[in-house]
Z-matrix of the N, CA and C atoms (Angstrom, degrees):
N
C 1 1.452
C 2 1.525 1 109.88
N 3 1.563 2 112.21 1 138.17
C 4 1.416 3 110.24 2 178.51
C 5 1.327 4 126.91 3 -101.56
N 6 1.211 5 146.85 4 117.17
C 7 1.222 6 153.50 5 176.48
C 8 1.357 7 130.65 6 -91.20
N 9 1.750 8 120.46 7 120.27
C 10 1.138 9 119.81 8 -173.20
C 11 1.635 10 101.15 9 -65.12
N 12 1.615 11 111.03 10 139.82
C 13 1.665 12 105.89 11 156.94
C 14 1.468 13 124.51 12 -155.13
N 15 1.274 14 121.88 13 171.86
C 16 1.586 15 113.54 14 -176.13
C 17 1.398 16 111.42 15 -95.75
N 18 1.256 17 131.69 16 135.16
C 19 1.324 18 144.11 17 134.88
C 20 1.323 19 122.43 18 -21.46
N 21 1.709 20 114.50 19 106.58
C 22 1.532 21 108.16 20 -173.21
C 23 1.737 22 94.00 21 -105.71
N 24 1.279 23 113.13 22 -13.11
C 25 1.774 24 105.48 23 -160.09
C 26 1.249 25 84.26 24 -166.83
N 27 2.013 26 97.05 25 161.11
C 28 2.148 27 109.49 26 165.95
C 29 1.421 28 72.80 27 -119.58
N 30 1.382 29 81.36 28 175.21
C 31 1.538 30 118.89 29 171.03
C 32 1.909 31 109.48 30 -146.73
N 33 1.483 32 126.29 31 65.36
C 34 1.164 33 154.66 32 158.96
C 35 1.576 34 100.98 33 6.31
N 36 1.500 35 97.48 34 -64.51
C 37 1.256 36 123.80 35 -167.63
C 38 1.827 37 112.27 36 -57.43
N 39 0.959 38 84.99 37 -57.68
C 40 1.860 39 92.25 38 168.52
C 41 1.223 40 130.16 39 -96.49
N 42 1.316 41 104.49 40 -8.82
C 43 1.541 42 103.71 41 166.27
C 44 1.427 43 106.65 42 87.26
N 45 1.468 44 117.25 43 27.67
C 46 1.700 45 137.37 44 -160.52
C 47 1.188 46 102.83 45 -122.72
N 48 1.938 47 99.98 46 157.93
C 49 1.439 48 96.86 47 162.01
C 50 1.720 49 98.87 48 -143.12
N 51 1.257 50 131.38 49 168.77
C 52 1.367 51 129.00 50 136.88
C 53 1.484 52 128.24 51 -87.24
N 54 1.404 53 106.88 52 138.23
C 55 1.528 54 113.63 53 178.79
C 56 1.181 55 113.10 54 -120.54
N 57 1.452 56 119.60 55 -170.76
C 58 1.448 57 130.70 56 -178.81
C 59 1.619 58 100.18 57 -145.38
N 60 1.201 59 125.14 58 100.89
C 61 1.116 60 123.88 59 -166.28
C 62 1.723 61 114.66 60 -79.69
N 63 1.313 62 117.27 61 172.76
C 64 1.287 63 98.21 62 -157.03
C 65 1.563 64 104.22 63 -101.39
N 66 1.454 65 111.10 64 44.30
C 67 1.612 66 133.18 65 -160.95
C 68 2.231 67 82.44 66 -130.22
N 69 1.016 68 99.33 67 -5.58
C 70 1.557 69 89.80 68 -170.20
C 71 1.851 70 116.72 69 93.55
N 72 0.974 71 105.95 70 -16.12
C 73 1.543 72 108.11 71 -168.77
C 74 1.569 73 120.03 72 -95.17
N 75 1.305 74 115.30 73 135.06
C 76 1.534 75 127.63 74 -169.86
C 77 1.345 76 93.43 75 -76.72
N 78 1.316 77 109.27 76 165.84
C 79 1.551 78 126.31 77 -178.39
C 80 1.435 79 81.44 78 -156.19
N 81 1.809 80 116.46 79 170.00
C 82 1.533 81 111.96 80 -169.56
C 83 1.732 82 79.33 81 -177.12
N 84 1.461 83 113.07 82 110.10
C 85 1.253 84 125.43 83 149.90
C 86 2.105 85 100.93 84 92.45
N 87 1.403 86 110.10 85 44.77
C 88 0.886 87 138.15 86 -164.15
C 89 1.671 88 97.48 87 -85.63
N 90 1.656 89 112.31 88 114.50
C 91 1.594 90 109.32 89 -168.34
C 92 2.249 91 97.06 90 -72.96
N 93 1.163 92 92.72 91 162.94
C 94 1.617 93 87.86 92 -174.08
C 95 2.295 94 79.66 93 -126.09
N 96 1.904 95 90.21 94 133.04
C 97 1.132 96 108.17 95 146.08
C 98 1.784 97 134.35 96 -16.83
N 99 1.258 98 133.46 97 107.54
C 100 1.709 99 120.95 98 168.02
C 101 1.308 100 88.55 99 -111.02
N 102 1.968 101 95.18 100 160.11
C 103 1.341 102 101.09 101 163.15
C 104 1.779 103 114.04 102 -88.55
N 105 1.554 104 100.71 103 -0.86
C 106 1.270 105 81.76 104 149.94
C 107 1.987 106 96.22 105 168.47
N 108 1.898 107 84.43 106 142.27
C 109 1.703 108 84.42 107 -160.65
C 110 1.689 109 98.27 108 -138.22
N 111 0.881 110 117.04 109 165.51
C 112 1.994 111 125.51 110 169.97
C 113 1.710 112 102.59 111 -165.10
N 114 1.113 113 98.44 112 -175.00
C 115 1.202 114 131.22 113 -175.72
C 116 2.141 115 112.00 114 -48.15
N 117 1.655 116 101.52 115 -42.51
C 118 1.597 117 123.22 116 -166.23
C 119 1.308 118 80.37 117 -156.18
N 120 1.648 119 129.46 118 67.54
C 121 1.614 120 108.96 119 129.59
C 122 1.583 121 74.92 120 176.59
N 123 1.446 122 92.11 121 -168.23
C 124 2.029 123 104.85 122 -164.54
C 125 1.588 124 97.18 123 139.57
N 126 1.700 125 97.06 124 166.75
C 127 1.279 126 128.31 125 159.75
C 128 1.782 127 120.74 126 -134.39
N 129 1.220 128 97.63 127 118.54
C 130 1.770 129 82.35 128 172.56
C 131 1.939 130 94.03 129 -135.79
N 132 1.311 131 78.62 130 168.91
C 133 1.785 132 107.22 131 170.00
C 134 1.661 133 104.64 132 -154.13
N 135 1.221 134 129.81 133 116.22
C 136 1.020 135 125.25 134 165.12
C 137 1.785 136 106.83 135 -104.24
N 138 1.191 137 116.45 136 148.44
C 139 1.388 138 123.89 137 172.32
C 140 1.597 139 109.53 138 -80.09
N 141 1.423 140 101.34 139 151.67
C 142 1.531 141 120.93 140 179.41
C 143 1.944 142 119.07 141 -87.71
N 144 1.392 143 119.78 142 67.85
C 145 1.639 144 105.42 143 -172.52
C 146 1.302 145 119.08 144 -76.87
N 147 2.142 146 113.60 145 28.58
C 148 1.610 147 100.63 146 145.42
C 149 1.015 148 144.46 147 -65.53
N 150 1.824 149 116.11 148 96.92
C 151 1.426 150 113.53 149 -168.09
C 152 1.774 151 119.28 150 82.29
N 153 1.370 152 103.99 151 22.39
C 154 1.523 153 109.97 152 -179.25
C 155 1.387 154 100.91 153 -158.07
N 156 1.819 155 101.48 154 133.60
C 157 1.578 156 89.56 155 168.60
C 158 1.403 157 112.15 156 -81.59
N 159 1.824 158 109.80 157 143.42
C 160 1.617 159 105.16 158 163.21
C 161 2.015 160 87.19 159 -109.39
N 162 1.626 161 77.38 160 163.20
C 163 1.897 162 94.00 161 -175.02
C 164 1.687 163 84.57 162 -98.79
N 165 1.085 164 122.49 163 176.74
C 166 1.806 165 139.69 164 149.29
C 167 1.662 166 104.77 165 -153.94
N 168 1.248 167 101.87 166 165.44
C 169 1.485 168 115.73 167 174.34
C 170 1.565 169 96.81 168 -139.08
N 171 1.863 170 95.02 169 121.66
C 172 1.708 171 94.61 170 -172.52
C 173 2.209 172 92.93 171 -111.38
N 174 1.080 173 104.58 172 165.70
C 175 1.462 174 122.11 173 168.53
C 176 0.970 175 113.01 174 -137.74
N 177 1.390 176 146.31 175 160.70
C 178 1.446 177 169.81 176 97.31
C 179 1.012 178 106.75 177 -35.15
N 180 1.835 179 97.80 178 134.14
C 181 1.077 180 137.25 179 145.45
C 182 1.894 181 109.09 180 -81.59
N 183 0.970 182 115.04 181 121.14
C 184 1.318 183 127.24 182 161.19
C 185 1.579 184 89.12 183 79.97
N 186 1.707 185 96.40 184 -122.64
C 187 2.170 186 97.59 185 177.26
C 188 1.879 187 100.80 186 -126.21
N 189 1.449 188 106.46 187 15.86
C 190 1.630 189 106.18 188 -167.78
C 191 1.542 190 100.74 189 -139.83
N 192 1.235 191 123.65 190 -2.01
C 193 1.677 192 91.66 191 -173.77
C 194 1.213 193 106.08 192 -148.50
N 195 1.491 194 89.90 193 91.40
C 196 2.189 195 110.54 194 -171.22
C 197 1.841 196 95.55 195 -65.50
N 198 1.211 197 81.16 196 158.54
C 199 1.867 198 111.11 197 169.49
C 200 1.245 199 107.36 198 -154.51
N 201 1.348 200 95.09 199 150.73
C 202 1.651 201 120.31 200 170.97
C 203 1.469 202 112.85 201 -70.48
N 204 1.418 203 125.33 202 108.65
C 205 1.811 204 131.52 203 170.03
C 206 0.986 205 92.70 204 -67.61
N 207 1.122 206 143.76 205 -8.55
C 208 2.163 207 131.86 206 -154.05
C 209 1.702 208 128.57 207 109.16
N 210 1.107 209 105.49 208 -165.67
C 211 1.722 210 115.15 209 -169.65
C 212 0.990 211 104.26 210 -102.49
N 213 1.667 212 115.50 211 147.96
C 214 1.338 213 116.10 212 154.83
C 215 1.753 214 131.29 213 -115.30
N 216 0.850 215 123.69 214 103.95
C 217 1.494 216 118.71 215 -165.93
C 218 1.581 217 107.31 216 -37.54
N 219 1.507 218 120.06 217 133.53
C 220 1.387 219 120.61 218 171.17
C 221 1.835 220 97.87 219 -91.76
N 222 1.588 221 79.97 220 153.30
C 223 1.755 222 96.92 221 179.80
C 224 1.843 223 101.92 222 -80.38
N 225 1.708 224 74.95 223 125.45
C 226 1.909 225 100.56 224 -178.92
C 227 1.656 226 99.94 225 106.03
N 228 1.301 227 109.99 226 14.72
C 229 1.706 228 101.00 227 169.19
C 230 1.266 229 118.77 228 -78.43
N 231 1.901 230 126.54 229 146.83
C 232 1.241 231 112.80 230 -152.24
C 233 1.710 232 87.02 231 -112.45
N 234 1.416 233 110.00 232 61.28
C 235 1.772 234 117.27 233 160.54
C 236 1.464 235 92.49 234 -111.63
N 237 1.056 236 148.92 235 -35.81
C 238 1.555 237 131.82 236 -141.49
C 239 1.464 238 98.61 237 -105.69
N 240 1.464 239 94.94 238 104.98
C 241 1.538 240 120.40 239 -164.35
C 242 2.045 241 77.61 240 -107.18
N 243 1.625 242 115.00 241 168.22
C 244 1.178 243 129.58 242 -176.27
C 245 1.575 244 107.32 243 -105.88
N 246 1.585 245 107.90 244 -35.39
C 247 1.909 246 94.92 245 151.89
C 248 1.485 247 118.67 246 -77.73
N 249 1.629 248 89.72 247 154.45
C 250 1.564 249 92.16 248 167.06
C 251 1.044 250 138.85 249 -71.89
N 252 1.640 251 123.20 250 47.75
C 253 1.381 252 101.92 251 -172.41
C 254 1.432 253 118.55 252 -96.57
N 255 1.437 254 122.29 253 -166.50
C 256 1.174 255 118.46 254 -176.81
C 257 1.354 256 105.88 255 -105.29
N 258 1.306 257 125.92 256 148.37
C 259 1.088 258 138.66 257 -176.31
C 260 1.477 259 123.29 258 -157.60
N 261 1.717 260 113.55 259 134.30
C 262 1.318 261 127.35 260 -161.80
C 263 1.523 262 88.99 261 -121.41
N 264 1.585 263 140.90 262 120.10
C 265 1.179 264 145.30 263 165.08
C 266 1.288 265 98.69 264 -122.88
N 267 1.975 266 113.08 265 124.73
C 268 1.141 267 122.54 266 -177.40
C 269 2.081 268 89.29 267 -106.57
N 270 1.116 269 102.13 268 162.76
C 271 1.530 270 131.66 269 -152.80
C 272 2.101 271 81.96 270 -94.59
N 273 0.819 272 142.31 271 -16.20
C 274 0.787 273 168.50 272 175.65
C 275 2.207 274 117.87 273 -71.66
N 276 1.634 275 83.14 274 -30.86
C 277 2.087 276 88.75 275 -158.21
C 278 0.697 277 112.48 276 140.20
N 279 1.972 278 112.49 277 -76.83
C 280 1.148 279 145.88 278 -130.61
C 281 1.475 280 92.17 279 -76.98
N 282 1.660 281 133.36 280 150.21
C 283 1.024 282 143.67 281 139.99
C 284 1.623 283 108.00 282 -158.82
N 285 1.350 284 91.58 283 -179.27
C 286 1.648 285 121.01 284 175.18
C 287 1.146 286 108.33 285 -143.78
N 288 1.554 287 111.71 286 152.86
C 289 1.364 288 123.59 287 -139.65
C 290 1.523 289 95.11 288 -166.47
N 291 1.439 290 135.54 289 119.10
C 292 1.454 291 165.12 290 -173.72
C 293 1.660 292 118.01 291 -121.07
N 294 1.174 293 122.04 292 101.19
C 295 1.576 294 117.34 293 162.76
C 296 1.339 295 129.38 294 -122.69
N 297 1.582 296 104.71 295 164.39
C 298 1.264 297 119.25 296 -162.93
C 299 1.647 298 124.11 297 -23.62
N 300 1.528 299 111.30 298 -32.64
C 301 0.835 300 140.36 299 -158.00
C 302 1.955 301 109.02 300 -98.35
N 303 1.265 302 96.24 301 -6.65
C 304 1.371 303 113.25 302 177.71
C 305 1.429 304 120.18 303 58.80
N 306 1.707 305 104.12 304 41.47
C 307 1.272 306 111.77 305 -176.48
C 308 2.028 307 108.03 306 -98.24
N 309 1.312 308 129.28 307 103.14
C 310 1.097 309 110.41 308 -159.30
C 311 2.171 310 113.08 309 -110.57
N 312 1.029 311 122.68 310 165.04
C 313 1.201 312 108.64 311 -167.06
C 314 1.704 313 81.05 312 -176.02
N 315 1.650 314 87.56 313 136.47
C 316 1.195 315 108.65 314 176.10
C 317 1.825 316 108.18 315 -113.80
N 318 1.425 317 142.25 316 150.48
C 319 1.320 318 114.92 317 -152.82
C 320 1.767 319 85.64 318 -157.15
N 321 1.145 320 105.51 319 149.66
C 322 1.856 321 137.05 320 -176.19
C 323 1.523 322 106.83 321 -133.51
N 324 1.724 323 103.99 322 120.12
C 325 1.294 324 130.71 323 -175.94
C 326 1.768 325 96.08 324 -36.78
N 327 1.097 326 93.10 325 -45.97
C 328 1.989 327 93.17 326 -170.91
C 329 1.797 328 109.54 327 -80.25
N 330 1.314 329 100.24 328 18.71
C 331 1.932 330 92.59 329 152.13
C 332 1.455 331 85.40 330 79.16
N 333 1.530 332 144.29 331 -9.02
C 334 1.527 333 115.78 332 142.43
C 335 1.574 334 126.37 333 -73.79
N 336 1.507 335 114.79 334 140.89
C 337 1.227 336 146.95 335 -179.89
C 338 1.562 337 129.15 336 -122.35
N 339 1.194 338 111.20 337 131.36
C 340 1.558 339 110.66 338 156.16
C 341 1.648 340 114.43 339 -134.20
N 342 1.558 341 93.12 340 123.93
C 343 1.559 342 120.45 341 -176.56
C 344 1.214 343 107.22 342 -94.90
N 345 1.579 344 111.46 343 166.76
C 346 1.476 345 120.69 344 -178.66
C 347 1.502 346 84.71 345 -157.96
N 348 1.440 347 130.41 346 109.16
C 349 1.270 348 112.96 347 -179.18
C 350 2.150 349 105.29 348 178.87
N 351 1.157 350 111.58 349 -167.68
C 352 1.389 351 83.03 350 -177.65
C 353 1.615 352 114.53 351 -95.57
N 354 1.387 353 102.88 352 -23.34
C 355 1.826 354 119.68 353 172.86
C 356 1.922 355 93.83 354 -98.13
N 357 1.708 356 90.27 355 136.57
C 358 1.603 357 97.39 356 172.37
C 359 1.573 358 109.82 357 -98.20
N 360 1.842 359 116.14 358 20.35
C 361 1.210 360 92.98 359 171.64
C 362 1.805 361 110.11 360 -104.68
N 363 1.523 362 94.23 361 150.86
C 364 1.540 363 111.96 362 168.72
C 365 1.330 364 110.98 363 -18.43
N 366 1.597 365 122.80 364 122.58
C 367 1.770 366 113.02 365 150.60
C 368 1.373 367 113.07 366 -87.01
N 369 1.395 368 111.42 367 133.08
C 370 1.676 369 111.59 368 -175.35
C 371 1.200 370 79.54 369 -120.81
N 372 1.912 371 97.16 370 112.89
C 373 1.138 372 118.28 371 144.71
C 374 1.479 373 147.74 372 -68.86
N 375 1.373 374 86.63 373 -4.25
C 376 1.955 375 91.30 374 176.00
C 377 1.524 376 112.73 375 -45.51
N 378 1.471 377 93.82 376 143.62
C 379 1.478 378 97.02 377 165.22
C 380 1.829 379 114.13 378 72.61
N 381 1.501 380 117.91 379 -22.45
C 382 1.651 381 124.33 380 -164.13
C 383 1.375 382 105.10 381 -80.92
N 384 1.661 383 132.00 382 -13.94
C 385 1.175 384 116.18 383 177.75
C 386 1.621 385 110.62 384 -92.15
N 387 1.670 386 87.94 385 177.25
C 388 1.267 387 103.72 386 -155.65
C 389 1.651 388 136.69 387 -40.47
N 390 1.808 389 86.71 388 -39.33
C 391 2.257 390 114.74 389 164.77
C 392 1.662 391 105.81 390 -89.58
N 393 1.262 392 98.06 391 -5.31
C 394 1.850 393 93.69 392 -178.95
C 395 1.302 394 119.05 393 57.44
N 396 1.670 395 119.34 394 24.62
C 397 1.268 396 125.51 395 139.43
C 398 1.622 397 150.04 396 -72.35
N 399 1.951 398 92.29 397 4.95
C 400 1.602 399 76.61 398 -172.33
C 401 1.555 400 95.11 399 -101.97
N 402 1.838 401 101.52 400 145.46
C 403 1.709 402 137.86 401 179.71
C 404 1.573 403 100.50 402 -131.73
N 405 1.182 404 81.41 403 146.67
C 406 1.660 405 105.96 404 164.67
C 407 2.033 406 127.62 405 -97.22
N 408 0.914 407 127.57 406 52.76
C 409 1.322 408 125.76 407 -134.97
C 410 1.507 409 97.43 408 -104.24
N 411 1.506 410 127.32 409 -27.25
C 412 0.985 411 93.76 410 -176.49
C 413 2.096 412 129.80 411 -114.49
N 414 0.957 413 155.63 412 121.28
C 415 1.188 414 159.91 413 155.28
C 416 2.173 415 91.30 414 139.45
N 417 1.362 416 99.39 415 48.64
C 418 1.873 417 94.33 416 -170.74
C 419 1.625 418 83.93 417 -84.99
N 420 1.521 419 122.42 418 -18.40
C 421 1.613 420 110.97 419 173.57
C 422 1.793 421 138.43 420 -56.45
N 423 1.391 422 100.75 421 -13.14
C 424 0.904 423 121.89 422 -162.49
C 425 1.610 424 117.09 423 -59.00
N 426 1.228 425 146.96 424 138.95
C 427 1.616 426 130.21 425 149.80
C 428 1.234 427 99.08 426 -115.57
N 429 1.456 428 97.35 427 127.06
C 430 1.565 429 114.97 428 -170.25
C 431 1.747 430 94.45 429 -139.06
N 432 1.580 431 112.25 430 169.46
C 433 1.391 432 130.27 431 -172.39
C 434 1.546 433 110.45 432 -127.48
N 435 1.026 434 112.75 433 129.41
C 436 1.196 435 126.91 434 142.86
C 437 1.578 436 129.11 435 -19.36
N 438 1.396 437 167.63 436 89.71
C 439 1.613 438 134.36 437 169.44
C 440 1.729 439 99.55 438 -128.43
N 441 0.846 440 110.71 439 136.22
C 442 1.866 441 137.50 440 152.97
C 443 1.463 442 113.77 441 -79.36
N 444 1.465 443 143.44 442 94.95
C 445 1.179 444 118.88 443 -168.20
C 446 1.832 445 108.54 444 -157.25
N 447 1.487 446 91.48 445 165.88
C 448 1.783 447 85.80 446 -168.39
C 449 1.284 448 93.63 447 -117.37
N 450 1.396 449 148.08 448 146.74
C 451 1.120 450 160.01 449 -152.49
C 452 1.538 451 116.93 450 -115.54
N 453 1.487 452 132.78 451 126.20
C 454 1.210 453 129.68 452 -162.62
C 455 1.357 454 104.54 453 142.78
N 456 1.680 455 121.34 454 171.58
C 457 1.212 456 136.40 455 -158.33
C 458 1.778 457 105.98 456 -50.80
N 459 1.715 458 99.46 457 -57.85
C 460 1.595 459 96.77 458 -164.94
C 461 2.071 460 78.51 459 -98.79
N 462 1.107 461 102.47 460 127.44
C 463 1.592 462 99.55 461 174.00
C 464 1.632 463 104.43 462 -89.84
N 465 1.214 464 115.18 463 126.70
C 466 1.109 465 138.83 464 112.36
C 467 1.822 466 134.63 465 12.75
N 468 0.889 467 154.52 466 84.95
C 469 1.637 468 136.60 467 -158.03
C 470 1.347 469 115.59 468 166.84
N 471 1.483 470 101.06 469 149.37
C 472 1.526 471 120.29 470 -178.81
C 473 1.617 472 105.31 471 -133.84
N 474 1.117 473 147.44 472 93.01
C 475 1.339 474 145.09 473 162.74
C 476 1.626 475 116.68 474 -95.50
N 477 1.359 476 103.70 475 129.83
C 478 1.628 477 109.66 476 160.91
C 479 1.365 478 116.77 477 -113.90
N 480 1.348 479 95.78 478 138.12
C 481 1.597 480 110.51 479 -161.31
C 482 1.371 481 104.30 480 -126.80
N 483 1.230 482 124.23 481 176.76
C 484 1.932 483 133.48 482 154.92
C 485 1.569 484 102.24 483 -26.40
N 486 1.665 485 99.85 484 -52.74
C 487 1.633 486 107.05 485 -159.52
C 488 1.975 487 110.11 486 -81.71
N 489 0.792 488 114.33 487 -5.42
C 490 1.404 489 137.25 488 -161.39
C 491 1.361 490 158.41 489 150.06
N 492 1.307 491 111.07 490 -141.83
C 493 1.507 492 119.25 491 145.82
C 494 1.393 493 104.73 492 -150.20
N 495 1.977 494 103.91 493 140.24
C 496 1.332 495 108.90 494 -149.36
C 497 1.788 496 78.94 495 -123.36
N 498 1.266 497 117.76 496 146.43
C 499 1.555 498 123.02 497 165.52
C 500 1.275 499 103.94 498 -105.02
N 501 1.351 500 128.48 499 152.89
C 502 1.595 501 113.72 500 142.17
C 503 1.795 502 103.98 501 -134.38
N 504 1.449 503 92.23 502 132.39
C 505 1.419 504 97.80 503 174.89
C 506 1.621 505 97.54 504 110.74
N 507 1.587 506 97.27 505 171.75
C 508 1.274 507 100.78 506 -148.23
C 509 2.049 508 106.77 507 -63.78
N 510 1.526 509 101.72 508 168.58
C 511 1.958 510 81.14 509 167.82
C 512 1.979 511 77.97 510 -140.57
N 513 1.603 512 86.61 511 136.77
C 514 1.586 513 110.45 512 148.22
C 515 1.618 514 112.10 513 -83.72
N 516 1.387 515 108.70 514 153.81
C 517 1.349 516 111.33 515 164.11
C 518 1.644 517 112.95 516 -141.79
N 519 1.160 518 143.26 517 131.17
C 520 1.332 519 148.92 518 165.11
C 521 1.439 520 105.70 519 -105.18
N 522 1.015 521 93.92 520 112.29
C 523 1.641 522 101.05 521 -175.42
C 524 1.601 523 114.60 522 129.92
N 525 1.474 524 123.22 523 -175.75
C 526 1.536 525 107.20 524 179.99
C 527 1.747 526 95.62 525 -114.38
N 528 1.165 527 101.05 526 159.37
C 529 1.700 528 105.01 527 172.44
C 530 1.559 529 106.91 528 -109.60
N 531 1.484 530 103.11 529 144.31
C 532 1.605 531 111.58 530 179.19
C 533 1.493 532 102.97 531 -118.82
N 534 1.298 533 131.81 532 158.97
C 535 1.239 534 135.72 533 -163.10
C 536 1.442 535 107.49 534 -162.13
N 537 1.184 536 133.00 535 111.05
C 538 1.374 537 136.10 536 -177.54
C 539 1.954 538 127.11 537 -77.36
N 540 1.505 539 93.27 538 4.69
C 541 1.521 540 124.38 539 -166.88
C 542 1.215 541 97.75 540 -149.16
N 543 1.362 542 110.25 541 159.40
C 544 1.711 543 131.16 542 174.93
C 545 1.495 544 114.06 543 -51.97
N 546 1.214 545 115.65 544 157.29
C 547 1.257 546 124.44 545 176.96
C 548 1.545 547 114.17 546 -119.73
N 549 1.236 548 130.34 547 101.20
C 550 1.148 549 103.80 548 166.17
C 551 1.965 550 141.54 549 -109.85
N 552 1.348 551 123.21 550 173.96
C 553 1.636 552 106.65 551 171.52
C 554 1.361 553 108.25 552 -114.16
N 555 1.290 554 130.80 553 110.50
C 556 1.320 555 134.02 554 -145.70
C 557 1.172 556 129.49 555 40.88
N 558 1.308 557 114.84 556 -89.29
C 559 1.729 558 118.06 557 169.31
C 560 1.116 559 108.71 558 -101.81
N 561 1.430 560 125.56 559 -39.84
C 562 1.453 561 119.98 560 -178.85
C 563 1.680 562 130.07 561 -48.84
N 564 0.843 563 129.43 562 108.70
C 565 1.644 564 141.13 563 -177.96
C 566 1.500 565 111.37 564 -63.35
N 567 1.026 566 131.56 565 125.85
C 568 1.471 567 136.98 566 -157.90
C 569 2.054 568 88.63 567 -103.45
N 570 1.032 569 109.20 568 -32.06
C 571 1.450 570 102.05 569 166.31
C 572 1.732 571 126.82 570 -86.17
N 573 1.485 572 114.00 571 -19.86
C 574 1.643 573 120.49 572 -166.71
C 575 1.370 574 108.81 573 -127.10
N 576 1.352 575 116.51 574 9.98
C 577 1.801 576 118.77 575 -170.05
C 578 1.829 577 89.13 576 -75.42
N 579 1.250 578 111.89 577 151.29
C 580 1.787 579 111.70 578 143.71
C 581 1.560 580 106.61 579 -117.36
N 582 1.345 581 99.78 580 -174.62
C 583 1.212 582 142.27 581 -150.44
C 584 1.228 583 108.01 582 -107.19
N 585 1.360 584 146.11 583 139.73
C 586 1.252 585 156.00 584 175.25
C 587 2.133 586 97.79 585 -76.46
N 588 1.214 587 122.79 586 127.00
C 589 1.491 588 103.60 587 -172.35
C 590 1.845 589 108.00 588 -105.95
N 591 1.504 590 90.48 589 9.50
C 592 1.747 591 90.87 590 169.24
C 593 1.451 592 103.71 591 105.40
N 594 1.675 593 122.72 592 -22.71
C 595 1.631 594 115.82 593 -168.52
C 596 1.382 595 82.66 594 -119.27
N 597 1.486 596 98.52 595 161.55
C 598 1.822 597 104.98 596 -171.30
C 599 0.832 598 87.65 597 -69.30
N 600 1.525 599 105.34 598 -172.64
C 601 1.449 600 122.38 599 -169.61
C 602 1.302 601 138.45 600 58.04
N 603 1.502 602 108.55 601 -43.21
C 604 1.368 603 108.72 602 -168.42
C 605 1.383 604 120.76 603 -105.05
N 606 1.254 605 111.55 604 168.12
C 607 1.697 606 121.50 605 176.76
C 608 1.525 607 113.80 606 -110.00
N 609 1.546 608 125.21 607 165.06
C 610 1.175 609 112.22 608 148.95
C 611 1.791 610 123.17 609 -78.50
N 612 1.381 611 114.79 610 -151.97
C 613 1.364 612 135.94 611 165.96
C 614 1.339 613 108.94 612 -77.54
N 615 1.481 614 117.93 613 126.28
C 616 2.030 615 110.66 614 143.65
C 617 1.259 616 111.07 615 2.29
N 618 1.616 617 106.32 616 147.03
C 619 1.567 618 99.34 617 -172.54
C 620 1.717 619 86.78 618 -95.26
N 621 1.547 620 86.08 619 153.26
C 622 1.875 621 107.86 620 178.95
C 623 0.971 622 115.13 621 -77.80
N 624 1.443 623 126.47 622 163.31
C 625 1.414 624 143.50 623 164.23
C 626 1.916 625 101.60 624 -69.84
N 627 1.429 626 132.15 625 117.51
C 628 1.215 627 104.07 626 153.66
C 629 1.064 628 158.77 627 -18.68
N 630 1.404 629 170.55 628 145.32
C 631 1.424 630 141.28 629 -169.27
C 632 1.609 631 100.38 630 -95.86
């Protein structure tokens, strides 16, 4: 028999929770359902009930050894958007978010994002679901970076930060590059270097604009 109940505690570590079933009765270290787990692989998400109710629905095995079937969204949760998209909201900020339209974006409390979609600006979902409760409120303090990177002695990497975007390691390019500012190769200025003009001493002019 299955019983609706609330979430009093996780247990991370085991992949547990305690409940209070809606029979009155404690449970304590209650394994929770994956869609799929072994020895070296799995998926979990456990919910956060600091200061929030989570629902569960536990069952038995036999008459002694409850498990978690899953979550139940409480009424006024700020997931139930009116498109279908998919959506991962970590308790945390953090989520990712997929629609119909196959516009996808993964998103950081501190206003970094990565989109895949036909516009590269941010969707701010505040406020867009269905009760107009979903916010982003907590870790928006954060300054955090961006990195793409391959792992090993000489690393590999592209990070964008406050300060930029930093490469390390070599870059090919096919194609021409345009630059609205100077370029330089160490110290040398790709806009202010001169030229040796062949007689000692002297230099040419600033380098020119093409005609």
């Amino acid at each position: 028999m299955a019983y609706f109940a609330q979430v009093l505690a996780v247990h991370p570590e085991a992949v547990a929770v305690d409940v209070r079933l809606d029979n009155g009765r404690v449970l304590a270290g209650v394994p929770v359902l994956s869609a799929s787990a072994s020895m070296d692989s799995g998926s979990r998400a456990l919910p956060n009930p600091d200061g929030t109710t989570v629902l569960a629905v536990v069952d038995f095995i036999g008459d002694d050894r409850p498990y978690v079937q899953g979550f139940l969204f409480p009424h006024g949760n700020s997931c139930a958007f009116t498109d279908n998209r998919a959506l991962g909201l970590h308790h945390s900020g953090a989520y990712y978010s997929v629609t119909e339209g196959a516009d996808m974006e993964v998103f950081h409390p501190s206003g970094a994002y990565l989109r895949i979609a036909e516009t590269g600006d941010h969707e701010d979902l505040t406020g867009a679901d269905y009760q107009g409760e979903f916010a982003v409120t907590k870790n928006t303090g954060k300054i955090v970076s961006i990195t793409l990177g391959l792992t090993g002695t000489d690393t590999t990497r592209i990070t964008l930060s406050q300060d930029g975007i930093t490469v390390r390691g070599d870059v090919s390019v096919t194609g021409s590059i345009t630059a609205s500012k100077d370029i330089k190769a160490d110290t040398i200025s790709l806009q202010l270097h001169k030229h040796g003009n062949g007689n000692a001493g002297g230099d040419t002019d600033v380098a020119k604009a093409s005609p």
